[in-house]
C-alpha positions in Angstrom: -4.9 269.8 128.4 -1.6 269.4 129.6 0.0 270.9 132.9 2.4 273.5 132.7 4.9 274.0 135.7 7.3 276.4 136.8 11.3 275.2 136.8 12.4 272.8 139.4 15.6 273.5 140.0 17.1 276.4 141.2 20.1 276.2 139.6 19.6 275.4 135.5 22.2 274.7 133.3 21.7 277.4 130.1 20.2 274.8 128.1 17.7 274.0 130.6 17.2 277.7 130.8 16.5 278.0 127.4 14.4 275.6 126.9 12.1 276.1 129.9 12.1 279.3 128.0 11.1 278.6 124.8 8.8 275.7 126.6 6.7 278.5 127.8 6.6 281.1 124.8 4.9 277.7 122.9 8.1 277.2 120.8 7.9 273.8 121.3 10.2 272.5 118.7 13.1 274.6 120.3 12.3 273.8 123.9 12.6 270.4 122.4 16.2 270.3 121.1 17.0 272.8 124.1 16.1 269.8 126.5 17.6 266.9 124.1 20.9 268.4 123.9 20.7 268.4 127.9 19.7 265.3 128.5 22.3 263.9 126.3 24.9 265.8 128.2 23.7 265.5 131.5 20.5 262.1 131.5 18.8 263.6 134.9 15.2 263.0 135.7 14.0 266.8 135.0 15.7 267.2 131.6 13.8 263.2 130.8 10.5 265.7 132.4 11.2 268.2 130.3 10.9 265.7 127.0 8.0 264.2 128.0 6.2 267.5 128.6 7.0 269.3 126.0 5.8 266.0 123.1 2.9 265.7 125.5 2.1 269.5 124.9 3.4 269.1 120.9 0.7 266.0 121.1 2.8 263.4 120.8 1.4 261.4 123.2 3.0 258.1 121.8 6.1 259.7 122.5 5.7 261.6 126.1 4.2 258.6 127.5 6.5 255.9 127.4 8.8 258.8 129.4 6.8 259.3 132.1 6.4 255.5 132.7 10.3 255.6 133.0 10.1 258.7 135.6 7.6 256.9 137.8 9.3 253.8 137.5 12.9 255.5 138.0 13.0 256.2 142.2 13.1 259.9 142.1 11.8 261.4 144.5 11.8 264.9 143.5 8.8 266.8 142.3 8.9 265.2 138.6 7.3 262.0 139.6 3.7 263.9 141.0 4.3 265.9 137.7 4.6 263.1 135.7 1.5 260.9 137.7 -0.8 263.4 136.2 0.8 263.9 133.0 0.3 260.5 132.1 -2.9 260.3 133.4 -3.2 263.2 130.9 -2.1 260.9 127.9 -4.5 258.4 128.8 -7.3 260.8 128.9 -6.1 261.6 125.0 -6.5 258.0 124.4 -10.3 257.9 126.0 -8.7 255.2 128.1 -10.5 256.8 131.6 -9.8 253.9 134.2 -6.6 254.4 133.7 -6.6 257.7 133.6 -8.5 257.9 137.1 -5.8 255.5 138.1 -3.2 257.9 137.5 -5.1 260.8 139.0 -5.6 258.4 142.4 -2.2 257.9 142.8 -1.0 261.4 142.5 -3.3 262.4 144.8 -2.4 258.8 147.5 0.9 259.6 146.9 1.0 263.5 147.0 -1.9 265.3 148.4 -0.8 268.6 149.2 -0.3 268.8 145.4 -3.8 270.8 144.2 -3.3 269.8 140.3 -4.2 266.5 140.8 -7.5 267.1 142.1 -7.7 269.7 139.5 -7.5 267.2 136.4 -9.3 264.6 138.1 -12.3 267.4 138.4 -11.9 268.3 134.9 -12.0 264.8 133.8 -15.3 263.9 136.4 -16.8 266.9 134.9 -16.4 266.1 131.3 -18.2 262.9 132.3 -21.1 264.8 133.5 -20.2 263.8 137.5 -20.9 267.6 138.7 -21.0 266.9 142.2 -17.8 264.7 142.6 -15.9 267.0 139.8 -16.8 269.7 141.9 -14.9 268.1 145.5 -12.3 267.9 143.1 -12.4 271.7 142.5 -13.2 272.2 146.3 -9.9 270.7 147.2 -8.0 271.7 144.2 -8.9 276.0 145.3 -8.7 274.4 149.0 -4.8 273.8 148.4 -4.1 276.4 146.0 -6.5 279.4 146.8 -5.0 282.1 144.5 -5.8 280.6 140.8 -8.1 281.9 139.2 -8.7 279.0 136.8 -9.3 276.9 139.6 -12.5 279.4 140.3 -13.1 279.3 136.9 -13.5 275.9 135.9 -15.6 275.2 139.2 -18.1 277.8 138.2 -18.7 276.0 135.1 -19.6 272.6 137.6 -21.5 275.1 139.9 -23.4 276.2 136.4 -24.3 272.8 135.3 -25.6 271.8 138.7 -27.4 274.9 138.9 -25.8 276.5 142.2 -26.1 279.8 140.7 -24.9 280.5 144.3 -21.7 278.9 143.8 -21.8 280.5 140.6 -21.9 284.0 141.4 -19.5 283.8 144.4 -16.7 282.3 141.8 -17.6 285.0 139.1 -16.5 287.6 142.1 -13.4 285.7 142.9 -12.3 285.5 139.4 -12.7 289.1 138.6 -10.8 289.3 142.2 -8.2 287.6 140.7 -7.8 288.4 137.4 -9.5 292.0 137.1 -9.4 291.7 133.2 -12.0 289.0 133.0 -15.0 289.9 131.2 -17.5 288.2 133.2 -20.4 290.9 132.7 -22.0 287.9 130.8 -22.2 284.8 133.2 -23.2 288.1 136.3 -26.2 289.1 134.3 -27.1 285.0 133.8 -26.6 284.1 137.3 -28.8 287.1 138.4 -31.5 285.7 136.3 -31.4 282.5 137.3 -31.4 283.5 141.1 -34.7 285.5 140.0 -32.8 288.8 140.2 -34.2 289.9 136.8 -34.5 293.7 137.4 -30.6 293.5 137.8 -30.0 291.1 135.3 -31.3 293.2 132.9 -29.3 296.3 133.9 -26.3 294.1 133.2 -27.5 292.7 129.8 -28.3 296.4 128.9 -25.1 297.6 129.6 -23.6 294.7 127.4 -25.7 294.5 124.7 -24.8 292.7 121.5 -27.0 291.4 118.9 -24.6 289.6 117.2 -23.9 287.0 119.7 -25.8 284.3 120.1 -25.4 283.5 123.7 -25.8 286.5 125.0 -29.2 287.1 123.0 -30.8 283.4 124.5 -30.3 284.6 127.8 -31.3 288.8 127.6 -34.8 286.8 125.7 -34.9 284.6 128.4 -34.7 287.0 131.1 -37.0 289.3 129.1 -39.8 286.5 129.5 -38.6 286.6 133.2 -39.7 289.9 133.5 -43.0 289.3 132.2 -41.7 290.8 128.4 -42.4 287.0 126.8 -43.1 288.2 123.0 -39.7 289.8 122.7 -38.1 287.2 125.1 -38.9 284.6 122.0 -38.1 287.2 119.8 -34.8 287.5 121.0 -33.7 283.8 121.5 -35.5 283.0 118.0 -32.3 285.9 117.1 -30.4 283.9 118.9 -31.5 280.3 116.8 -30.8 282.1 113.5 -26.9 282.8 114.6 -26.6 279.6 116.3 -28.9 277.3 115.5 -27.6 273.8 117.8 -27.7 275.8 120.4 -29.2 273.0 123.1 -30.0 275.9 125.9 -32.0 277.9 123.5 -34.3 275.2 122.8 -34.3 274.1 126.8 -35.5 278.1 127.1 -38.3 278.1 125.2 -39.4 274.8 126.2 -39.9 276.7 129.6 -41.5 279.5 128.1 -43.9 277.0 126.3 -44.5 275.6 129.7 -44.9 278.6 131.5 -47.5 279.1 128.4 -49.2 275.9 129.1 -48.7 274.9 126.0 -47.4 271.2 126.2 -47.1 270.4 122.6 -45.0 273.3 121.7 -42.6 272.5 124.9 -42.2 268.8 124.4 -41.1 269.6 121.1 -38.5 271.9 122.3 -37.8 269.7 124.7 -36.6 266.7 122.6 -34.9 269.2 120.3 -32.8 270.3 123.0 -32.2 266.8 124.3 -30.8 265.7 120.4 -28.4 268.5 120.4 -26.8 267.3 123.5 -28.1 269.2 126.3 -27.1 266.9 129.0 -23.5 266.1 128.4 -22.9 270.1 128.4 -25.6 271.4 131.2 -26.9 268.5 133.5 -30.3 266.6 133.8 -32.7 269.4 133.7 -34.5 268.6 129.9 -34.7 265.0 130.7 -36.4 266.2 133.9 -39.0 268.3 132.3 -39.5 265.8 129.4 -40.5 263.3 132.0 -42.7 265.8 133.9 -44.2 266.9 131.2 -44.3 265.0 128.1 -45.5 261.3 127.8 
């Protein structure tokens, strides 16, 4: 949850060496006494950043925060104080208290708008909260300012997925595997094929992936399989898909469409409200309370 940056000086003391160090292999505890013994030494600003992060990242929120406060409040004007803006607005996300978090978001962004990672938690937040489109101006600006991260592509996909821009969707998915050729993203391709009607090559992809052990993957090969006309083993599969997963809110959303593609309205509604208990709209948007309204009184 918490930002990770890259060192601020160019010229570290050992200590501060080592512990940025350690900071970023996760040994936390020894960052930790690395950046202590420098702060008692030398009291700067980054050493007091260094702190903060590294309880804020050890989840000692109780204890980064009251450190930030002191940064922002100190007259620094070096890079620690837009680090610290968002950090704390990062502690009181962790506390569910989201004005102020917002608050801290605004002002690293008033204060510092070239900077890309306040836009990016302030999307990630907006996003958690179900805003798509604002989360996603977030993002826009966020990749906008800082092009060449492929997280940034990744978690706007997700936005782009719960509005249902498959567009957006599927020009991310390339960027990321641009940027980070490792990522397996064979998965999410094959889904946004389908769900821009592409189903002959979504189903070349889901072939060549095939796993009937996952649960994901077999709700949306079944749903592409009713796609292509094949809707006995499309419920087959995502009834597979139920017995590995069964909470699964998108597998119930897909065969409430099958149902209504069936015209059977009973069978859909049912599905339906299913879908809409196990928390559909938090995760994927407004669709299911869309259809329940369309088609169930």
């Amino acid at each position: 949850m918490f930002i990770f940056t890259s060192s601020f000086s160019q010229d570290k003391s050992k200590e501060m060496q080592k512990g940025t160090k350690l900071f970023f292999e996760k040994q936390y505890n020894d960052a930790l006494k690395s950046f202590q013994k420098e702060y008692k030494k030398t009291p700067t600003v980054e050493a007091k950043f260094w702190i903060a992060h590294t309880y804020a990242e050890m989840q000692e929120i109780t204890k980064a925060k009251p450190l930030f406060i002191e940064i922002i409040k100190s007259g620094h004007n070096g890079p620690e104080i837009a680090m610290s803006l968002v950090n704390l607005g990062n502690c009181y996300r962790s506390f569910k208290q989201v004005d102020s978090a917002y608050f801290y978001y605004d002002k690293a962004i008033t204060g510092f708008p070239k900077m890309a990672i306040g836009y990016f938690n302030k999307a990630q937040l907006l996003y958690s909260e179900s805003e798509f489109q604002k989360a996603k101006t977030n993002f826009d600006k966020a990749i906008e300012i800082e092009s060449g991260d492929w997280w940034y592509y990744q978690k706007r996909l997700e936005v782009c997925f719960a509005s249902q821009d498959y567009e957006c969707a599927l020009r991310d998915l390339i960027k990321v595997k641009e940027l980070k050729p490792s990522m397996k993203i064979e998965m999410n391709l094959a889904y946004c094929y389908s769900m821009l009607k592409k189903y002959e090559e979504a189903d070349s992809v889901f072939q060549l992936i095939y796993n009937e052990n996952d649960a994901l993957f077999l709700n949306n090969y079944g749903m592409n399989k009713h796609n292509l006309g094949k809707t006995i083993e499309g419920k087959e599969i995502i009834m597979k898909s139920l017995s590995l997963s069964p909470n699964n809110s998108y597998a119930y959303r897909n065969l409430a469409v099958i149902a209504i593609d069936e015209n059977n309205s009973n069978k859909a509604c049912e599905h339906l409200i299913k879908s809409k208990s196990l928390g559909f709209e938090k995760r994927y948007g407004k669709e299911v309370n869309e259809l329940l309204t369309k088609h169930c009184k």
